[in-house]
C-alpha positions as CSV (number, residue, x, y, z in Angstrom):
1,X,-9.7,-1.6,18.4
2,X,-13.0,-2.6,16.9
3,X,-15.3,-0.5,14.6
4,X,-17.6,0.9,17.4
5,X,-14.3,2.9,18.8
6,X,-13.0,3.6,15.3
7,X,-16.4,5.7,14.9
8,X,-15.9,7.8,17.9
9,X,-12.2,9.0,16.7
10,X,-12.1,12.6,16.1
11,X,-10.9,13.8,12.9
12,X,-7.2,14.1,14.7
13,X,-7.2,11.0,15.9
14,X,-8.7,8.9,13.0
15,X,-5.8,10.6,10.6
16,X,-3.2,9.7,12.9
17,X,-4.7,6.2,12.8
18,X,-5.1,5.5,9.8
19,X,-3.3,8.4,7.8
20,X,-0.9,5.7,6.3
21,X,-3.1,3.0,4.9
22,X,-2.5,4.7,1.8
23,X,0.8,5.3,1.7
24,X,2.0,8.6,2.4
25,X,-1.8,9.4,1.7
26,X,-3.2,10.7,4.5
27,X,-5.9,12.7,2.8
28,X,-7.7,9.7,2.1
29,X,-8.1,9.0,5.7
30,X,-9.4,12.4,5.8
31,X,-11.9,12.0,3.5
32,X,-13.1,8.5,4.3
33,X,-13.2,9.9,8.1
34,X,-16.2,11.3,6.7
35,X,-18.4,8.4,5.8
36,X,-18.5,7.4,9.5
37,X,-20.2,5.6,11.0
38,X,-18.7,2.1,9.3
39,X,-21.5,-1.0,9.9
40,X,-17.8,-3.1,10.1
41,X,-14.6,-3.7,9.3
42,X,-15.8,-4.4,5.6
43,X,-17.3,-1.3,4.9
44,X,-14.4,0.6,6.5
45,X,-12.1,-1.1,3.9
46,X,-14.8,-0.9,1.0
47,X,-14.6,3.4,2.2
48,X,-11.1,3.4,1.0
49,X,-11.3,1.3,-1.8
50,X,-14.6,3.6,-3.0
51,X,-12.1,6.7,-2.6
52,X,-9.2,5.3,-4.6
53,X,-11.2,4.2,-7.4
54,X,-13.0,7.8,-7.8
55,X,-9.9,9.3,-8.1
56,X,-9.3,10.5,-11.6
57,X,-6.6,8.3,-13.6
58,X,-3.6,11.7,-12.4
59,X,-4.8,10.6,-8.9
60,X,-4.5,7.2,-9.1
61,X,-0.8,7.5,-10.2
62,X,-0.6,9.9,-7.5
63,X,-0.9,7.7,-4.9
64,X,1.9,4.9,-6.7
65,X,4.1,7.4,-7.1
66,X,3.8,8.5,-3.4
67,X,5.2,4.3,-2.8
68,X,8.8,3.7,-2.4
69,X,11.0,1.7,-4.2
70,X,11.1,-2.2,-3.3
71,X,14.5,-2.6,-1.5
72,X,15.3,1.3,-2.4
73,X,17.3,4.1,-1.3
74,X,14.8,4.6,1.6
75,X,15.3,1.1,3.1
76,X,19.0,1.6,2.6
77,X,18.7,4.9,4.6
78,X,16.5,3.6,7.3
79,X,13.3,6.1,5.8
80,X,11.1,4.0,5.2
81,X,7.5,4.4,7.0
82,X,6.8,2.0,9.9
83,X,4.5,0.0,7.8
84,X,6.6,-0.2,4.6
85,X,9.6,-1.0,6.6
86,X,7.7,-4.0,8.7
87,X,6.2,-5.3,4.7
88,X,9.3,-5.2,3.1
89,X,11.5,-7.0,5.9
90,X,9.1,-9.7,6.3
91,X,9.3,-10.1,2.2
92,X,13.1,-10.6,2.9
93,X,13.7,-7.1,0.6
94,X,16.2,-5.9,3.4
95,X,18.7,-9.9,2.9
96,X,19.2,-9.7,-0.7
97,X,22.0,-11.4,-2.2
98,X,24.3,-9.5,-4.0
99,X,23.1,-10.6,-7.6
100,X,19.3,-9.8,-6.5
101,X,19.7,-6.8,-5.1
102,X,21.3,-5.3,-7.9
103,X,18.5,-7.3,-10.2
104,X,15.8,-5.7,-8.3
105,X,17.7,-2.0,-8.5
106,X,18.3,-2.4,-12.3
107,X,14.2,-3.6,-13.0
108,X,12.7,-0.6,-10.3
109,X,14.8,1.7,-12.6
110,X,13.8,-0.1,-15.4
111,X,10.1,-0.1,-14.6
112,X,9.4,3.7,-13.4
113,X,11.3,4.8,-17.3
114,X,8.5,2.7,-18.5
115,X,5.5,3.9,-16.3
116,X,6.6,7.1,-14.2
117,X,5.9,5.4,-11.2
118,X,7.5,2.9,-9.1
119,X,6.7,-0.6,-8.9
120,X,4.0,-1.6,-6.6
121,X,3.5,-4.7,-4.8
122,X,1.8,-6.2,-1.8
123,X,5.2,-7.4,-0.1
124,X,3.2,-8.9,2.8
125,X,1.7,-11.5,-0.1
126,X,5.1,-12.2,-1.3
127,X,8.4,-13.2,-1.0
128,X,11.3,-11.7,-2.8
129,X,11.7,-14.5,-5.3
130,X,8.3,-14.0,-6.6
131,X,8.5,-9.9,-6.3
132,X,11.6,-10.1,-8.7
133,X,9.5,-12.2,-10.8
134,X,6.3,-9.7,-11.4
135,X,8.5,-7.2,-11.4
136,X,10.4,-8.5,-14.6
137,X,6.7,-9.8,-16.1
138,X,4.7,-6.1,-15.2
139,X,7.9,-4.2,-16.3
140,X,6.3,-5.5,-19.7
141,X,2.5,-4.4,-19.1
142,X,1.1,-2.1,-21.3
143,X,0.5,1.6,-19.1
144,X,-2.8,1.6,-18.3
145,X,-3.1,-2.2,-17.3
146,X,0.2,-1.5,-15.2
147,X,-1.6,1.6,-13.8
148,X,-4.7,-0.5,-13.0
149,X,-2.7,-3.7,-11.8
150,X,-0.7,-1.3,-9.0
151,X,-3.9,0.4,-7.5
152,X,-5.2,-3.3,-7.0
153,X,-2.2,-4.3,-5.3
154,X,-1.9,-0.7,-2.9
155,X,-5.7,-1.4,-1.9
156,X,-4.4,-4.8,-0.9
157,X,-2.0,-3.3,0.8
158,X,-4.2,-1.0,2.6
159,X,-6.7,-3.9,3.5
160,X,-4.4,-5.4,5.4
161,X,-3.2,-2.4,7.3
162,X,-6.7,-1.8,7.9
163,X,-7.1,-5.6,9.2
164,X,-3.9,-5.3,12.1
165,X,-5.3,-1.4,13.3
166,X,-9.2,-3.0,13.5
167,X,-10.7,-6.1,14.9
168,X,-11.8,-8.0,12.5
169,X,-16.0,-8.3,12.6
170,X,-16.7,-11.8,13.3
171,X,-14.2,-10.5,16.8
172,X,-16.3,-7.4,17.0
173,X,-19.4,-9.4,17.9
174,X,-17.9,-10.9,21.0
């Protein structure tokens, strides 16, 4: 869809849209509904960027602890959302050798003892070589640069979300 029909969605529809660009957050989408009408795709990703980075520090780790494990229980059980399901397969999370996958259950346990909050990652940017590497490296962060390191990588998680639900602008002008 491009950003002239993204401005015409009704509260309902906009929600059911784009409820999970945040995941499991679909109060954002509530709230940025409200800044309508977005000049482009940009601006419509800027809106939820804006909104995460109000949010008072609670609210911030909110929204990482609302993000599942990295090759967790949930993909294990098939509950993952749509969107965290399609990130983590194409990050090879759900063909983990033996010896990895017990690596990467041993450091997710280790990291959210050491930060409250589950390891975040944009799995779409990464391979699971190199998302068992940051997750050793940030399990040694200091909290606060940790907290700050995973809202980066959930808004780029949420940019691209936003970029396969709307047409990019340079398309939007054709």
């Amino acid at each position: 869809m491009d950003i002239g029909t993204v401005n015409t969605l009704s509260y309902e529809d906009f929600g059911n849209i784009f409820g999970n660009v945040v995941e499991k957050c679909p109060i954002i989408a509530a709230a940025v509904w409200s800044s309508r009408p977005f000049a482009s795709l940009s601006a419509l990703e800027a809106a939820f960027s804006e909104f995460i980075d109000a949010l008072p520090e609670s609210g911030k780790e909110g929204i990482l602890r609302c993000h599942p494990d990295l090759a967790g229980r949930d993909l294990q059980r098939g509950t993952l959302t749509k969107e965290s399901l399609e990130e983590q397969e194409g990050a090879g999370l759900d063909a983990l050798e033996s010896a990895e996958a017990s690596s990467m259950a041993r450091l997710n346990e280790q990291y959210k003892e050491r930060f409250g909050f589950p390891f975040v990652i944009c799995a779409r940017m990464n391979d699971k070589k190199n998302i068992l590497r940051q997750l050793s490296e940030r399990c040694q962060h200091e909290g606060t640069v940790e907290r700050a390191h995973g809202i980066e990588e959930v808004k780029k998680i949420g940019r691209l979300r936003l970029q396969g639900l709307v047409c990019h602008d340079t398309q939007n002008k054709l």
